[in-house]
C-alpha positions in Angstrom: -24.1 3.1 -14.2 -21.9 6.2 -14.8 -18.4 7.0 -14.5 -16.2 9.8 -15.5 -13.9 7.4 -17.9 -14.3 4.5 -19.7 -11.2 2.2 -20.9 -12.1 -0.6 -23.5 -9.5 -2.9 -23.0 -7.0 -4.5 -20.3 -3.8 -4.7 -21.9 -0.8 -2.6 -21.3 -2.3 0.7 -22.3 -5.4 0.3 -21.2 -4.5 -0.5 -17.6 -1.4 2.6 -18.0 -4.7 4.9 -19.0 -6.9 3.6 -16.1 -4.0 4.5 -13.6 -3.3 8.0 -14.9 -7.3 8.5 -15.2 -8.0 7.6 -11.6 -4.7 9.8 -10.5 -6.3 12.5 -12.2 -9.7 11.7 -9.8 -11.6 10.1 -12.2 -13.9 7.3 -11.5 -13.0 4.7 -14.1 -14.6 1.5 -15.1 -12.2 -0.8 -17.8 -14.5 -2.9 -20.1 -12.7 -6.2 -21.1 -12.8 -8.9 -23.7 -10.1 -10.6 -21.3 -7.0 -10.4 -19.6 -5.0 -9.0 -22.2 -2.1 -9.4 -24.3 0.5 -9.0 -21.3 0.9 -12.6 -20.5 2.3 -13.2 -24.2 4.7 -10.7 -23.7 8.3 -11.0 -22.2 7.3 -8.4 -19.2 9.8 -6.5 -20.7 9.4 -3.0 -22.1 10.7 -2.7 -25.6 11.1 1.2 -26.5 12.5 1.0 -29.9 14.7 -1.8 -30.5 15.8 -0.9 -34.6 15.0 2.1 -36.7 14.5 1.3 -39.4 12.8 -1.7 -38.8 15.0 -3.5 -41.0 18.0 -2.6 -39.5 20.1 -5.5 -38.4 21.9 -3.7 -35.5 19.9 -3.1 -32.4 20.1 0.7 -31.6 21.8 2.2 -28.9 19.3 4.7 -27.5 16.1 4.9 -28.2 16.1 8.7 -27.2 18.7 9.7 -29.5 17.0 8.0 -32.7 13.4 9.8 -32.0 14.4 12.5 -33.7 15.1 10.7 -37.0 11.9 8.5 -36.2 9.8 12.0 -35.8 11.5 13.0 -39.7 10.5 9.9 -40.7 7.6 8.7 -39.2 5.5 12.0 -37.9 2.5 9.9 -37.6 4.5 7.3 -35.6 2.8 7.6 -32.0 6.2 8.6 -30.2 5.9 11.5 -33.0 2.8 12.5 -32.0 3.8 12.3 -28.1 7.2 14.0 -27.5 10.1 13.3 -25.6 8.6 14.7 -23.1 5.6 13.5 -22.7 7.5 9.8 -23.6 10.0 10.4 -20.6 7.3 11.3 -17.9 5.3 8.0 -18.4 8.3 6.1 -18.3 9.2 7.1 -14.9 5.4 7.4 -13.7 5.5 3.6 -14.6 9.0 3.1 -13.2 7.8 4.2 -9.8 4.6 2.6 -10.2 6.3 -1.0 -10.4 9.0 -0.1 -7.7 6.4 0.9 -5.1 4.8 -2.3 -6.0 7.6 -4.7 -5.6 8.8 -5.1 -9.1 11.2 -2.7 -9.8 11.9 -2.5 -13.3 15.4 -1.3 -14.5 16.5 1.2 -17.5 16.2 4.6 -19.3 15.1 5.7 -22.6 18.4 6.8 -23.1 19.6 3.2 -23.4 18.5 -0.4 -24.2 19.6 -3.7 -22.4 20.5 -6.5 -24.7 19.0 -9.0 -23.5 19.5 -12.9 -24.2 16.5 -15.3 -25.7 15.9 -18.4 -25.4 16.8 -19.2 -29.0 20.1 -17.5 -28.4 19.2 -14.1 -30.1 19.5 -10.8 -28.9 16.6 -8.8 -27.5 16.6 -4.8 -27.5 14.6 -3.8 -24.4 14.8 -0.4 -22.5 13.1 -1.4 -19.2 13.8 -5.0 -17.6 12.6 -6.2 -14.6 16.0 -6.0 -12.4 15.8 -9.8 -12.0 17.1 -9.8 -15.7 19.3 -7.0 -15.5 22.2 -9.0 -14.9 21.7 -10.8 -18.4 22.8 -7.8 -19.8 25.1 -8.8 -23.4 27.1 -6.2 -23.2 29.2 -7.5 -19.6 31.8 -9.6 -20.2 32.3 -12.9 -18.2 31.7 -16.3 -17.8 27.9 -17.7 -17.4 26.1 -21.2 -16.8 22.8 -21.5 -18.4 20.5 -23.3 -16.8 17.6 -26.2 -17.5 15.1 -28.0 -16.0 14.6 -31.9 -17.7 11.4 -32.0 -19.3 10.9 -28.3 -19.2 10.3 -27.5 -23.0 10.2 -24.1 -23.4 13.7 -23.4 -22.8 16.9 -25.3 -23.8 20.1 -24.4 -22.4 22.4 -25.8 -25.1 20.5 -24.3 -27.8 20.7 -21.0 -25.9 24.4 -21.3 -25.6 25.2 -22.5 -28.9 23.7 -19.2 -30.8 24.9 -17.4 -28.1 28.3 -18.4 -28.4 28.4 -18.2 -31.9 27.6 -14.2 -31.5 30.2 -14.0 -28.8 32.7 -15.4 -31.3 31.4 -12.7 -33.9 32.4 -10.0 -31.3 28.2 -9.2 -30.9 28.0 -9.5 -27.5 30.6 -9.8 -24.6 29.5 -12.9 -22.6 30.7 -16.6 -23.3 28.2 -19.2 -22.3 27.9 -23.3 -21.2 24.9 -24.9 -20.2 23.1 -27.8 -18.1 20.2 -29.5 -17.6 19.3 -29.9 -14.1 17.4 -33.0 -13.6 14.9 -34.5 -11.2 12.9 -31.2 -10.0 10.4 -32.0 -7.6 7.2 -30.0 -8.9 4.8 -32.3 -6.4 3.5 -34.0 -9.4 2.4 -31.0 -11.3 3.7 -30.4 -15.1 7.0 -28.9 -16.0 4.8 -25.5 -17.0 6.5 -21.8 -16.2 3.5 -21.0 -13.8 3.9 -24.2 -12.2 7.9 -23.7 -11.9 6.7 -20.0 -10.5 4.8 -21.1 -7.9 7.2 -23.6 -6.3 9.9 -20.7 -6.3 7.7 -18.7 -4.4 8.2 -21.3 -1.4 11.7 -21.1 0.5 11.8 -25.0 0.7 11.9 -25.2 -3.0 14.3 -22.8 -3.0 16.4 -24.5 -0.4 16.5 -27.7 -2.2 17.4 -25.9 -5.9 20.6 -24.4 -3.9 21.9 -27.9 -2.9 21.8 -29.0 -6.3 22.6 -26.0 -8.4 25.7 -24.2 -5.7 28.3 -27.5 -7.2 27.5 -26.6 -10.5 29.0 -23.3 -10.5 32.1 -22.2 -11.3 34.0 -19.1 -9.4 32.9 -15.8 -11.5 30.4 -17.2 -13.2 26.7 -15.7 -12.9 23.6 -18.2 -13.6 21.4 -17.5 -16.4 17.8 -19.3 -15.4 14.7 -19.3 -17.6 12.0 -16.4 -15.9 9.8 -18.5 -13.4 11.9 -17.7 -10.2 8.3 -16.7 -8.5 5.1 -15.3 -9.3 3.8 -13.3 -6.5 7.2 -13.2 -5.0 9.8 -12.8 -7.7 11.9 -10.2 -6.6 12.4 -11.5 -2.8 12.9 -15.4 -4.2 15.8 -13.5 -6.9 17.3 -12.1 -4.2 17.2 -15.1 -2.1 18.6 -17.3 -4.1 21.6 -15.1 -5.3 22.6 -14.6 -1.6 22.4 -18.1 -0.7 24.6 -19.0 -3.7 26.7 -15.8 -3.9 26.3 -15.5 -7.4 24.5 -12.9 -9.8 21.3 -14.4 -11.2 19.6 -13.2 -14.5 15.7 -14.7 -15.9 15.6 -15.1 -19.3 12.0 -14.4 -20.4 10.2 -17.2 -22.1 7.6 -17.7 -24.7 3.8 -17.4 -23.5 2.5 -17.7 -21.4 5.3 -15.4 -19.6 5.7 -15.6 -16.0 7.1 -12.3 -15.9 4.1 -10.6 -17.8 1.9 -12.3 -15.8 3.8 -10.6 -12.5 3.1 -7.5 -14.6 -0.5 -8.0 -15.0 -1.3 -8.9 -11.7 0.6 -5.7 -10.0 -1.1 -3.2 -12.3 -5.0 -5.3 -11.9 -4.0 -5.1 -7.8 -3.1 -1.9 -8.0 -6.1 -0.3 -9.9 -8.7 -2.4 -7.9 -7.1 -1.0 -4.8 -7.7 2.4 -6.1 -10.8 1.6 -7.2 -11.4 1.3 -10.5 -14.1 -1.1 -11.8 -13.0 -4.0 -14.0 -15.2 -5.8 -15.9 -13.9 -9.0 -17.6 -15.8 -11.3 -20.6 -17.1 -8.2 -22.5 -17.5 -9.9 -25.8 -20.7 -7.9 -26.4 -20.7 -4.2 -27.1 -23.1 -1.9 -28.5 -22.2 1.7 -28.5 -24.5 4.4 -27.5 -24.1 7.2 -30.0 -25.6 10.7 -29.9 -24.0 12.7 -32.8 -20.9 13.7 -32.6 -20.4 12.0 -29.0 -20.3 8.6 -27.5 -22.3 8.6 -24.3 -21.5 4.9 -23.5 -21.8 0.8 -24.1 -24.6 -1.4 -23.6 -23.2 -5.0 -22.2 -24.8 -7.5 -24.0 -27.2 -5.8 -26.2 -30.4 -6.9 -25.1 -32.7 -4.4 -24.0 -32.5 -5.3 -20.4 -29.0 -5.4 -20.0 -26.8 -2.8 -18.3 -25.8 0.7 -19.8 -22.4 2.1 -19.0 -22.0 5.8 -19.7 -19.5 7.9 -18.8 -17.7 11.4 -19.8 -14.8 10.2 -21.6 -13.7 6.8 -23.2 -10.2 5.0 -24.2 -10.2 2.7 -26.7 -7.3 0.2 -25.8 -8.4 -2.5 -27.8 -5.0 -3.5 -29.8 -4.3 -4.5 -33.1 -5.3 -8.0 -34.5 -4.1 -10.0 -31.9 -6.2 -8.0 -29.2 -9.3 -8.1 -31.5 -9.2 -4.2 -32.4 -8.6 -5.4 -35.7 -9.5 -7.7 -37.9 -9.8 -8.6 -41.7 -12.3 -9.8 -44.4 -11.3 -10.8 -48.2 -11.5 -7.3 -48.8 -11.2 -5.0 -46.3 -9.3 -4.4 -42.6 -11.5 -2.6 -40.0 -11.6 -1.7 -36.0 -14.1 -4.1 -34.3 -15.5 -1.9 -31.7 -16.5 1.8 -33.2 -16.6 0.9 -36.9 -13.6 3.6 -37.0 -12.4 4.1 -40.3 -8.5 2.3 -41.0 -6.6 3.4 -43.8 -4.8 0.6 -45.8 -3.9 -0.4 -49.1 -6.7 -1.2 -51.2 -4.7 -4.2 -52.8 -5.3 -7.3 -50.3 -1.4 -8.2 -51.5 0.3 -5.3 -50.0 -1.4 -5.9 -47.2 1.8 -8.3 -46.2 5.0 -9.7 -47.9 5.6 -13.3 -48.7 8.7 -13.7 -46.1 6.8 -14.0 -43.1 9.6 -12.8 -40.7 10.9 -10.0 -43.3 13.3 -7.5 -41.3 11.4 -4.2 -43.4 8.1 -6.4 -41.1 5.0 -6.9 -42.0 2.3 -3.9 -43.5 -0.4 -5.1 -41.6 1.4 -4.7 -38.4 1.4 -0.7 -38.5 -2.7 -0.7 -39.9 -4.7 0.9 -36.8 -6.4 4.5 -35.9 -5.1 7.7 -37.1 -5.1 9.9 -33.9 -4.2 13.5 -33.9 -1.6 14.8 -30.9 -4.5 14.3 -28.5 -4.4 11.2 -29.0 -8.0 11.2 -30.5 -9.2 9.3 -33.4 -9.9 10.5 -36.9 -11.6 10.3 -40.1 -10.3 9.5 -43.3 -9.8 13.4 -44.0 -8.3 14.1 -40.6 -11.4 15.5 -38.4 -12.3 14.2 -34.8 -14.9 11.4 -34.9 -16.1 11.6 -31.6 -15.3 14.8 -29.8 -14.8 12.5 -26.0 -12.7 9.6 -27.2 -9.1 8.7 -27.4 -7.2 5.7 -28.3 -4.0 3.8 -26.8 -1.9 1.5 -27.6 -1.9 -1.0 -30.7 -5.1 0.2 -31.8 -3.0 3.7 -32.9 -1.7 3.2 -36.4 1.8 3.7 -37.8 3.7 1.9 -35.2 5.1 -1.5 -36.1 5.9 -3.2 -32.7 6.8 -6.3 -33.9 9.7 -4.9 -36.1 10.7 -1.7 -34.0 10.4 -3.7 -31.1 8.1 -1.0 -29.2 5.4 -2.0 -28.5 5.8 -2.0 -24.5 6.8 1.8 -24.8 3.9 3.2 -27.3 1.5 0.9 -24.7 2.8 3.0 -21.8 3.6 6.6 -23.0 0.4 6.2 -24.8 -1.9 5.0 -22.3 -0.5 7.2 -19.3 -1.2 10.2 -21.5 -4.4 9.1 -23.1 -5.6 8.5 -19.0 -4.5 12.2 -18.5 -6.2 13.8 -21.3 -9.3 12.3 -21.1 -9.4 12.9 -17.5 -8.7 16.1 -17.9 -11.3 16.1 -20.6 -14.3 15.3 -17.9 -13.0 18.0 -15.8 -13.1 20.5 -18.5 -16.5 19.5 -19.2 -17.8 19.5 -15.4 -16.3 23.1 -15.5 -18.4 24.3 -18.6 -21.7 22.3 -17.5 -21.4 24.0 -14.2 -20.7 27.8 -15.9 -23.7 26.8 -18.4 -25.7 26.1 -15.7 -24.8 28.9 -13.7 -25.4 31.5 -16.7 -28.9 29.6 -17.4 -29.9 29.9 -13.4 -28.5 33.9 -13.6 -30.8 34.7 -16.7 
């Protein structure tokens, strides 16, 4: 079985480099472990939320602090990218999600603030427009909203910390909350999912709107946790703002997240429809190595099970959550390729004590060297393997978890790794075909 590009992995990136692979007219085939990391995220895009990480004030504008990121950081993925190149995924994704139904809201230029369900402040560049309206920065009144027995969000919490940042002049909104009780699930648990898929019905949502509309008070908007539909979010948002004439914000949850589950499903719809091959429960890869190339994976690794070759390959595996990475007493490698990782060689610098230190964590920015084309390298900076590239958390130098940017390196990243590698196969059709042609001519 051959295609033109392989992706190894089905998270953000990967599923970003499948797209822009099969726009380029490659035939593409994604090799899985599972369904990746997007239903643990928020569904939001974080760009780059503080710089330096251990800033306390969220930053303005991502664009305007990648130039001090690219003096500081050149081996930072966005460094290695460009404006640009940063930009143009961006709104390749943008239009991607609005053609699909779930528009997503934002610029590079700016981030949202958006609201937690502690009652923190989240720096994100691109929200889904049914939490646009959430935005910290608009003043006003707002009623946050609960469900009894629902655990993963509590209202009062929420507007406690919130209020107590409002009264610090952080952010611009002031905040009271309920707890809405007796919700008719149909005897299924008080999950998001659950709550999801009852909003995606118009008789749920009929009943919510006789209970919630006297609970409002005039110019207030409604803050709700993010579970107002699955497969029909943006049509059950706008439903329910119209029938209570009120602005409506979701505020995203802990996983598993409804709204990166919307996320997953548009982009897995999407690329199926165009076909690309997926492949899910690939827990066993061998490489098939020739030199300096890699011609493919054997599933399994038994001699009689399947070969996948193809032209070109993305590794989109992630860091240690995604299983790119992991760690012995001694030593922190990539799982897949044996690729080489550079870290310190002293296991305790590896991480500080603090577990949630602002400066983060070291371990968190361990991954791949890549060069500008995105394509892994050695310890002394050569290309390993002259047809691969790498996306995403796998790509070192990046800490997502203190930069919040992790959404952003996953999609500027993976659009352009799809590009280059498809651009890669065509490059190599073209010189196979002249090769051929001079061979046939002598």
């Amino acid at each position: 079985m051959v295609y033109d590009v392989i992706v190894i992995g089905a998270g953000l990136a990967g599923l970003m480099a499948a797209e822009a692979a099969q726009r380029q007219g490659a035939r593409v085939l994604i090799l899985a472990r599972g369904m990746g990391s997007l239903p643990l995220t928020t569904g939001c895009i974080d760009g780059l939320g503080y710089f330096p990480s251990d800033s306390l004030a969220p930053l303005p504008s991502p664009l305007k602090s990648l130039s001090l990121l690219q003096i500081n950081k050149p081996q930072h993925p966005y460094a290695k990218l460009g404006a640009e190149k940063i930009l143009s995924a961006i709104s390749h994704f943008q239009d991607l999600c609005c053609s699909a139904g779930i528009p997503y809201e934002g610029t590079f230029e700016a981030n949202f603030l958006i609201p937690t369900p502690l009652g923190t402040i989240h720096p994100s560049f691109l929200v889904p427009k049914t939490m646009t309206s959430g935005h910290l920065s608009l003043p006003g009144l707002v009623l946050l909203l609960g469900f009894s027995g629902f655990k993963d969000f509590s209202p009062v919490m929420a507007a406690q910390n919130l209020n107590a940042l409002h009264s610090q002049s952080k952010i611009a909104p002031s905040f009271r909350a309920h707890v809405l009780e007796g919700v008719d699930l149909g005897g299924k648990a008080i999950i998001g999912p659950n709550f999801a898929n009852a909003f995606d019905q118009e008789d749920f949502r009929e009943g919510f709107v006789r209970q919630v509309r006297p609970l409002l008070r005039p110019g207030e908007r409604l803050g709700l946790p993010a579970v107002l539909g699955l497969h029909h979010a943006l049509e059950a948002w706008e439903d329910l703002q119209k029938k209570m004439e009120v602005e409506i914000f979701e505020i995203p949850l802990p996983p598993p997240s409804v709204p990166g589950m919307r996320l997953y499903s548009l982009l897995q719809s999407h690329l199926r429809e165009k076909g690309v091959r997926v492949i899910m429960g690939a827990t066993s890869l061998k490489p098939l190595v020739e030199q300096k190339w890699l011609k493919g994976f054997n599933l399994g690794g038994a001699k009689n099970s399947p070969n996948y070759k193809a032209s070109a390959f993305i590794l989109a595996t992630g860091k240690f959550v995604g299983g790119g990475l992991d760690s012995d007493r001694g030593r922190i490698f990539e799982t897949l390729l044996d690729l080489p990782v550079r870290y310190p060689q002293n296991r305790s610098e590896w991480f500080r004590p603090r577990l949630l230190a602002p400066e983060g964590q070291p371990f968190n920015s361990f991954g791949v060297e890549v060069d500008e084309n995105l394509q892994p390298l050695d310890l002394e900076g050569r290309i390993i393997y002259k047809n691969l590239f790498a996306a995403g958390g796998i790509i070192a130098q990046a800490d997502s978890m203190s930069e919040k940017s992790g959404g952003g390196v996953a999609v500027s990243t993976g659009y352009q790794a799809g590009k280059l590698a498809a651009n890669f196969v065509r490059g190599s059709s073209a010189s196979s075909a002249i090769s051929a042609g001079e061979r046939t001519a002598g």
